[in-house]
N, C-alpha and C positions, 0 to 999 in steps of 0.2 A: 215394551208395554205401553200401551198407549190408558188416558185418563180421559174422560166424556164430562163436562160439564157444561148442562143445557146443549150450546150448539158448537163448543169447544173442543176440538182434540186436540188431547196434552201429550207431546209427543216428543222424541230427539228428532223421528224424520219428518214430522210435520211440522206446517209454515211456524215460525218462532208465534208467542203468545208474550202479549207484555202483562207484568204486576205492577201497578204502579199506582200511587196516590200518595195520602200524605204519611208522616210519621207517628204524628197520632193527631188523633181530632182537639181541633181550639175550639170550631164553634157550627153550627148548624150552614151559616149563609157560605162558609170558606167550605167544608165539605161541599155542599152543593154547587160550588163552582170551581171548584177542582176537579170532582166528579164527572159534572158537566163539560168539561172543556178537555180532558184528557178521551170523552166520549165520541166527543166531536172529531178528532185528531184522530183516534184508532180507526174509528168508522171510516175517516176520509181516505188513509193509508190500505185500508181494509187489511187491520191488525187484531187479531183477536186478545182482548181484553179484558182483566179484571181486576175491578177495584177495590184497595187496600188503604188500611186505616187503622191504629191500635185505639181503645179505648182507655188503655189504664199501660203506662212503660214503667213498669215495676222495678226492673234493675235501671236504675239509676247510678252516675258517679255519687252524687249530693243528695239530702236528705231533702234540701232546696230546688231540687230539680221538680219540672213540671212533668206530673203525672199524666196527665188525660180527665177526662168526666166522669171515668167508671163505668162498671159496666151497666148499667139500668140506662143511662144517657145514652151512652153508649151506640144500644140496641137501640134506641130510638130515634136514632140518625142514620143508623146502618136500615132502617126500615121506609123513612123517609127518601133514601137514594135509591133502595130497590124497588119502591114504587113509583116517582118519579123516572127515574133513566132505567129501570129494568135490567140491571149492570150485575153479572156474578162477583160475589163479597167473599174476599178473604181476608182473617184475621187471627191475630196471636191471644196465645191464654199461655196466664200464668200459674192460676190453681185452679184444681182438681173442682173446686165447685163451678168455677164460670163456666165450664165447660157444655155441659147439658143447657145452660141458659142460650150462650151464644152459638151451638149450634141450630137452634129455633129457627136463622135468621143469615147466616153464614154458609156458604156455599165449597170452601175448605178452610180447614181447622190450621192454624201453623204455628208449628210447634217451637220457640226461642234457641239459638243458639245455645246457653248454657244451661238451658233444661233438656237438651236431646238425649240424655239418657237417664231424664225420673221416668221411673220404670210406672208410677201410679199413673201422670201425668198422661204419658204412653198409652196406656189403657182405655183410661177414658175419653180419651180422644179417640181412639180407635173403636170405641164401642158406639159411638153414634155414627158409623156408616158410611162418614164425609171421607172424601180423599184428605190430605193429611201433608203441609209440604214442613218437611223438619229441616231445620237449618244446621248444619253443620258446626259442631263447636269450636271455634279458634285453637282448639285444645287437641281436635282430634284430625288422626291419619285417615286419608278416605277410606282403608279399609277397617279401620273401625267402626263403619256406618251399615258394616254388616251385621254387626251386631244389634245395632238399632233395626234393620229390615227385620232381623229375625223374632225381636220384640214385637214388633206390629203383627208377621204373619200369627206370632204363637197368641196373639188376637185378634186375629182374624180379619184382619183389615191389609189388604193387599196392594190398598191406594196410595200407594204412595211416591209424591217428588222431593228428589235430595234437592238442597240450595246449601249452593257455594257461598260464602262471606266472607273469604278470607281466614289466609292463619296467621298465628300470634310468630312473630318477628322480632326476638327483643322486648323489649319493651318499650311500652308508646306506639306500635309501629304494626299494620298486617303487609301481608302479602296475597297476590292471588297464582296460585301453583297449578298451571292450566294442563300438567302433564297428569295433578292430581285430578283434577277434572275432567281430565280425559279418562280414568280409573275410575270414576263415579259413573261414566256412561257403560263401562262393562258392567254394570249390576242391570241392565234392563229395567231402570229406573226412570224416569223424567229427569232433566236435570236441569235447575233451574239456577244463576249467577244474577245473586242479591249483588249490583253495581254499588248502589250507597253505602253499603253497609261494611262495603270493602275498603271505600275509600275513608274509611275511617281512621283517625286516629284518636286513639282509644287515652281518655286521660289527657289530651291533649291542651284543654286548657285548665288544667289541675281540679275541676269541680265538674265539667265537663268532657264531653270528646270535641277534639278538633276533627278536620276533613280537608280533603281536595276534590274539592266538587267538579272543578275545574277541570279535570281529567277522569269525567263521565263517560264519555262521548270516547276518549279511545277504547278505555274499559271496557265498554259497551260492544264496539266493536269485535274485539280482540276474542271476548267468547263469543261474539255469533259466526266469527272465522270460525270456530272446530266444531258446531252444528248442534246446539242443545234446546231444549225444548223453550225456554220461555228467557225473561230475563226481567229481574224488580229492579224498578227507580221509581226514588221517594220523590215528590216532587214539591214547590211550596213557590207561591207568587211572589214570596219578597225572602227570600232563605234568611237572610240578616234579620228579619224580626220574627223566624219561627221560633215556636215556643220550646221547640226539642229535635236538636241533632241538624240544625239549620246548617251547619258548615260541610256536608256530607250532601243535603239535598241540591235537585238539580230545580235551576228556575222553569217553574212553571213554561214561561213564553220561550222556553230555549226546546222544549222537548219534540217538538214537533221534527225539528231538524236532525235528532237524534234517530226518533224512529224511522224516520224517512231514509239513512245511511243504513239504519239495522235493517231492515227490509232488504235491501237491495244487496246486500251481501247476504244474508239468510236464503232467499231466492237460490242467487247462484251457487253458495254450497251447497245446496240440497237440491241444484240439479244435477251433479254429477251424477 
């Protein structure tokens, strides 16, 4: 099944698509140069690209942890990059109201890890039309994610890409099970491997999550050896002073170098 957005095909056999930006938005000047320079990179690689951003990180470890600006700011910044760079916008929601706001402005809707099966949440994201990338629960077997397709089509919404983030391992600790990934491309889905999100580790520094950012770049590689549609990295110019989930993000000025390796293996597998 392939996905169309704007001038995008979203596809297992088509050239890989990267998600990438930040974790959630700090401020108007850091969006727009993130944006901006992740733009510059895809374009030059000729990677097709879309940029991501949360307005509000709801599940948090801490009560102290930094949220985002919400969504009213939000939209407002995500409207300010689509008018400047002209960049397809995906973004997460966590209740059933932001939904209809932020699809106004959002080019697909994605649905949280440990909300991939509110069955309301599901709906209304399905009911405004957008393609839809749901992220796999840490919790769940990929065949459990048929259950979620079959949520979406019994609403009518057929757009849909799975994303890999890893499974829960213990505690503290994912994994990413590339055999299971390999089981998510039999559903004739997109299938897309959130790298950051993988290298997580969860709780890691008791109020927060730690990461090994550090081992992006194999990650990275590793699923575009087995031929999947797209691949998300968070990115942030100084990861040590991001506001949320800095230990998991890849630096800003390293990323270039990454896609550059994804490419060139995403090529050669998908010319056999």
């Amino acid at each position: 099944m392939k996905i169309n957005i704007k001038n995008i095909e979203i596809s297992n056999n088509s050239p890989i698509i990267i998600i990438a930006g930040l974790n959630v938005f700090e401020d108007l000047d850091m969006a727009e140069k993130v944006a901006s320079e992740l733009k510059k990179i895809t374009s030059k690689l000729d990677i097709p690209f879309i940029f991501k951003a949360s307005f509000d990180k709801a599940n948090r470890s801490s009560v102290k942890s930094y949220r985002g600006p919400g969504l009213k700011e939000g939209i407002k910044i995500f409207n300010e990059i689509k008018g400047s760079l002209g960049v397809p916008l995906i973004t997460d929601v966590h209740e059933i109201e932001q939904v209809e706001k932020i699809s106004e402005v959002a080019d697909i809707i994605q649905i949280p890890a440990f909300l991939c099966r509110q069955t309301d949440l599901i709906r209304a994201a399905c009911e405004t039309k957008l393609p839809l990338n749901i992220k796999k629960g840490q919790f769940l077997s990929p065949g459990q994610m048929l259950n979620i397709i079959d949520k979406c089509y019994s609403f009518n919404n057929e757009n849909i890409m799975l994303c890999e983030r890893g499974s829960s391992f213990g505690y503290n600790n994912l994994i990413v099970d590339f055999l299971g990934v390999s089981e998510l491309k039999n559903y004739k889905k997109p299938v897309i491997l959130d790298v950051t999100h993988s290298l997580q580790i969860p709780g890691g520094q008791g109020n927060a999550a730690d990461g090994r950012s550090s081992q992006a770049l194999d990650l990275a590689l590793a699923g575009t050896a087995i031929g999947l549609a797209g691949l998300f990295i968070e990115v942030h110019p100084d990861p040590l002073k991001a506001l949320c989930d800095g230990p998991s993000a890849t630096r800003l000025d390293e990323i270039e170098n990454i896609l550059n390796k994804v490419k060139t293996i995403d090529n050669s597998v998908k010319s056999f």
